[in-house]
Every structure is written in C-alpha cells, then in structure tokens.
VOBA-1610 file (N, C-alpha, C; in pm, whole numbers, padded with zeros to 5 digits, always signed):
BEGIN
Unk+21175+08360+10263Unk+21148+08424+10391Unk+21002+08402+10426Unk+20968+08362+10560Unk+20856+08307+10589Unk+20757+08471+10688Unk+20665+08474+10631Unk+20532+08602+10737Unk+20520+08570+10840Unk+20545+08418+10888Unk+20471+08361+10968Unk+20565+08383+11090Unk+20542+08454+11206Unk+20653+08484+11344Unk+20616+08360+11429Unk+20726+08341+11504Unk+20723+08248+11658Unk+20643+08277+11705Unk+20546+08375+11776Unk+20426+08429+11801Unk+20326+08367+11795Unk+20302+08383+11657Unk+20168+08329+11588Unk+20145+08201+11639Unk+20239+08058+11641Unk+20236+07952+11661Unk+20210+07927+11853Unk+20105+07957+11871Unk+20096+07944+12030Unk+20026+07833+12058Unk+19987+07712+11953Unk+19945+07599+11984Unk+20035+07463+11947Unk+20000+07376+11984Unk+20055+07249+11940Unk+20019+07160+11914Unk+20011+07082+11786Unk+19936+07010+11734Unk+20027+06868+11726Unk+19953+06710+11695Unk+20026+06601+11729Unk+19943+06568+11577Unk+20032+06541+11456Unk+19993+06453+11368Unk+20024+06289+11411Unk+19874+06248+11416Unk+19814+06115+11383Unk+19772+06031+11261Unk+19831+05929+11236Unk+19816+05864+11136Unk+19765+05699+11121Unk+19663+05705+11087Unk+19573+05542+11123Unk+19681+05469+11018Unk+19696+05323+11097Unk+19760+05177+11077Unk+19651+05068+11041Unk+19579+05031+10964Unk+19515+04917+10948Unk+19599+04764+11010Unk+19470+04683+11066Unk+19615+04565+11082Unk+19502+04418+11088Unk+19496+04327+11065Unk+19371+04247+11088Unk+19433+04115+11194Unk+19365+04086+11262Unk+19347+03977+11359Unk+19341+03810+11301Unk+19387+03716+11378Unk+19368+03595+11348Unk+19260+03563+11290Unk+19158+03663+11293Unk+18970+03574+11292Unk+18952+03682+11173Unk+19065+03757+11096Unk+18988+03805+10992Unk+18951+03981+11018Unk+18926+04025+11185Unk+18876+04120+11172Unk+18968+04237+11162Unk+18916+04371+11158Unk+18981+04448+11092Unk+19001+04594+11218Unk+19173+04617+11248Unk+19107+04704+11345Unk+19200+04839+11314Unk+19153+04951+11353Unk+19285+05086+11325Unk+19317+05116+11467Unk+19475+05205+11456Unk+19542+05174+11542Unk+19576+05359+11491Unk+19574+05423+11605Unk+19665+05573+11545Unk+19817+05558+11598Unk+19886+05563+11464Unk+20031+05618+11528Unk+20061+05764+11532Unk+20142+05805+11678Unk+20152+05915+11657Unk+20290+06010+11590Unk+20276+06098+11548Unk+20388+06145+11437Unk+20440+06257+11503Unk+20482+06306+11420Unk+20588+06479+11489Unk+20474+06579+11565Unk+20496+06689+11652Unk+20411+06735+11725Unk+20450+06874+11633Unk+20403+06995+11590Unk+20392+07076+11541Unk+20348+07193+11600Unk+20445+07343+11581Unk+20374+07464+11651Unk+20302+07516+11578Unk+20147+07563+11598Unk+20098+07612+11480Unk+20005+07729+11525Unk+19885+07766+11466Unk+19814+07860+11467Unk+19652+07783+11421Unk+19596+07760+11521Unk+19502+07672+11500Unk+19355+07798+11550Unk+19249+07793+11417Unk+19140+07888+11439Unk+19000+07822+11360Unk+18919+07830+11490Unk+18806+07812+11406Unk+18723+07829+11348Unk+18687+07795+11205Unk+18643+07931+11143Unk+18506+07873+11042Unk+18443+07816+11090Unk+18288+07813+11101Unk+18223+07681+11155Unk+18158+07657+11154Unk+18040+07540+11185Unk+17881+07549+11113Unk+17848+07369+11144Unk+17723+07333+11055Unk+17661+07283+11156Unk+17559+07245+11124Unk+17436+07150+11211Unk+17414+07062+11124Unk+17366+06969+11123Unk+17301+06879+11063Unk+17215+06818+11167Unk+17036+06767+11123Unk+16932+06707+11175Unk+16936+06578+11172Unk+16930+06500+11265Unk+16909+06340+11218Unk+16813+06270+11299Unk+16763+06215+11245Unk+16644+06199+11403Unk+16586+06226+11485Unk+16655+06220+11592Unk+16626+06254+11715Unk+16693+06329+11758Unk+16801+06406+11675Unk+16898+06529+11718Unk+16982+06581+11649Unk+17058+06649+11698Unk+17105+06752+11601Unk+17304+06735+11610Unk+17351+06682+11473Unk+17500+06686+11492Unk+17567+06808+11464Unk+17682+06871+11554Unk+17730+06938+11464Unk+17886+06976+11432Unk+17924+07019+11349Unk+18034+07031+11296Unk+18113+07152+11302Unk+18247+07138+11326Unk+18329+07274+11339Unk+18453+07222+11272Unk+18495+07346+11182Unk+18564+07361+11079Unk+18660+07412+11166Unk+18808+07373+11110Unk+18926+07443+11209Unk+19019+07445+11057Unk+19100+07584+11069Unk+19223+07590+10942Unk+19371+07595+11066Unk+19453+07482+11022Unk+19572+07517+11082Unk+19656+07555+10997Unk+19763+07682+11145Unk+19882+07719+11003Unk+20002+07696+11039Unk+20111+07619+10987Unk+20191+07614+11056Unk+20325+07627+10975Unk+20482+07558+10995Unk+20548+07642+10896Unk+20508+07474+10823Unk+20582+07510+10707Unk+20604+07399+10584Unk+20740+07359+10645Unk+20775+07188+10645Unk+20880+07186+10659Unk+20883+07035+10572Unk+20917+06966+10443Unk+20897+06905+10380Unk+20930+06770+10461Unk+21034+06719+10555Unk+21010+06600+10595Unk+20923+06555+10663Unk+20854+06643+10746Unk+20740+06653+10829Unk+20619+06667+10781Unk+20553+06752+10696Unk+20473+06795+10617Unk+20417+06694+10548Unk+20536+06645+10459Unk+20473+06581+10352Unk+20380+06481+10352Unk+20401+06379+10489Unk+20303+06279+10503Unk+20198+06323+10568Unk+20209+06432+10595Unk+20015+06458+10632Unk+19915+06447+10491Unk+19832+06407+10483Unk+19735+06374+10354Unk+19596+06399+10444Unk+19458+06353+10365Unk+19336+06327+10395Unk+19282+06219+10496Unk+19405+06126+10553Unk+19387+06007+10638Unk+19444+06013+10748Unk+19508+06163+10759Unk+19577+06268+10858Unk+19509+06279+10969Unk+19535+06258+11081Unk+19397+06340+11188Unk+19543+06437+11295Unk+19492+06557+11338Unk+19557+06608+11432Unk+19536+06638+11584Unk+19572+06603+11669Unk+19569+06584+11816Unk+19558+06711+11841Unk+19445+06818+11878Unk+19516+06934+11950Unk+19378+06965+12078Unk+19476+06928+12151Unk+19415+06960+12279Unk+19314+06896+12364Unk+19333+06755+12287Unk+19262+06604+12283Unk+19136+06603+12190Unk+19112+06697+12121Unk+19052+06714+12001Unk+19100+06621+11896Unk+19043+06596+11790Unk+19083+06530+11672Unk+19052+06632+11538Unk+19102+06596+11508Unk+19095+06711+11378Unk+19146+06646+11253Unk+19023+06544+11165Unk+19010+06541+11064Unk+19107+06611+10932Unk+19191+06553+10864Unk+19264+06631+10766Unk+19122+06635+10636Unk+19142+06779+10600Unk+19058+06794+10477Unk+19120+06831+10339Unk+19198+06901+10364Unk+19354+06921+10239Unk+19431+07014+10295Unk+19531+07000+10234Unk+19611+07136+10227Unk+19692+07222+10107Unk+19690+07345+10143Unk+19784+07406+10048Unk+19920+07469+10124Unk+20005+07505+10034Unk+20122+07584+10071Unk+20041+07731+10071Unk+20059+07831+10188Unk+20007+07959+10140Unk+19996+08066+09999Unk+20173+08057+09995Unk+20257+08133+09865Unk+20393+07999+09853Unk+20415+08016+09732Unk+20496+07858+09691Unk+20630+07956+09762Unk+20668+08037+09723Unk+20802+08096+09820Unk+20787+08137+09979Unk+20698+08064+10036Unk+20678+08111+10214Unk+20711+07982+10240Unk+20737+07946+10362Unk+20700+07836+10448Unk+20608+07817+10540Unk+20506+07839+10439Unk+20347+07869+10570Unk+20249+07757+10465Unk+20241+07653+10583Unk+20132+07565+10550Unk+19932+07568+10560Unk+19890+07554+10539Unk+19742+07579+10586Unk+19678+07463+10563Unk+19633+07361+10647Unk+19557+07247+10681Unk+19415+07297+10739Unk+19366+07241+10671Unk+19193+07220+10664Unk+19133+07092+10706Unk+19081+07112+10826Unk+19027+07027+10929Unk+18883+07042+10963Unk+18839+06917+11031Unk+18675+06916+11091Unk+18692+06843+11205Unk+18637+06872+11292Unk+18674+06781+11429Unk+18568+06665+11425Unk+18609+06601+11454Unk+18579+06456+11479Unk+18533+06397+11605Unk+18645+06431+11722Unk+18600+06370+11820Unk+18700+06461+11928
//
C-alpha cells in the first residue's frame, strides 16, 4: 500500500534519455530521446553558488517523488535527465522510499 495520494502528484515530469551516435567525419553528437511522462511531486529543496570569474553560477537541487512502477522506473539511472516544465533536471540517484511503498524519490540538479 502506497502514502503517496493522487493529490500529491500535481506535476509532470518527461524522462529523457541521451543517445550517443557519431557522424561520417568521426564526430560525436547526443540526441535526447524522450521516455514515459510521469505524475509526480517535484520540490526544491536547496541551492549553491559557485564563483568563477567573472560571475557567479548557480545551482538548484530538486527531489522528485513519484510512484515506483518497475517498467518505467527502472531505466532512469544517473544519465537520466527530466523535462519538467522545460527545465532539465539532471538525475543524481535514487532510492525507493520504504522497500514495501511504491514511492520513488529522484535526486536532481537543474541543468538547463
């Protein structure tokens, strides 16, 4: 039995998954395919700065939650990125919440 209500999931997320593929001349280019779209619970829950030069980058941490559903799930990994809201969102890992729920939690950084 899952904690997690229809409710909670008021966003929607698009797992993306980079394709390597190389060209006649050798070069090398990525390609995102896009994968199952997902209801989830997407929050952001801190940020960094970093200095470089001439300015300042910075970073925001996002945890998504969504249910576990093993055919879907499983191929999200670290090379994962998620579409939400034309955001990108970096996969950072994940765990199962409790091994008897179906509540996933993905750990993300936005990208772009």
């Amino acid at each position: 039995m899952s904690l997690i209500s229809a409710g909670q999931l008021r966003h929607r997320v698009t797992v993306l998954t980079p394709a390597s593929t190389v060209d006649a001349y050798g070069a090398r280019s990525t390609t995102l395919t896009t994968g199952p779209t997902l209801f989830a619970e997407v929050r952001s829950t801190g940020a960094t700065e970093t200095e470089y030069g001439d300015g300042t980058a910075m970073r925001t941490i996002y945890q998504v939650r969504c249910r576990y559903t093993s055919g879907v799930n499983a191929g999200i990994d670290a090379t994962s990125i998620l579409d939400y809201r034309g955001d990108q969102l970096q996969v950072q890992g994940w765990t199962r919440e409790r091994e008897e729920e179906d509540v996933m939690l993905i750990d993300c950084v936005r990208v772009a």
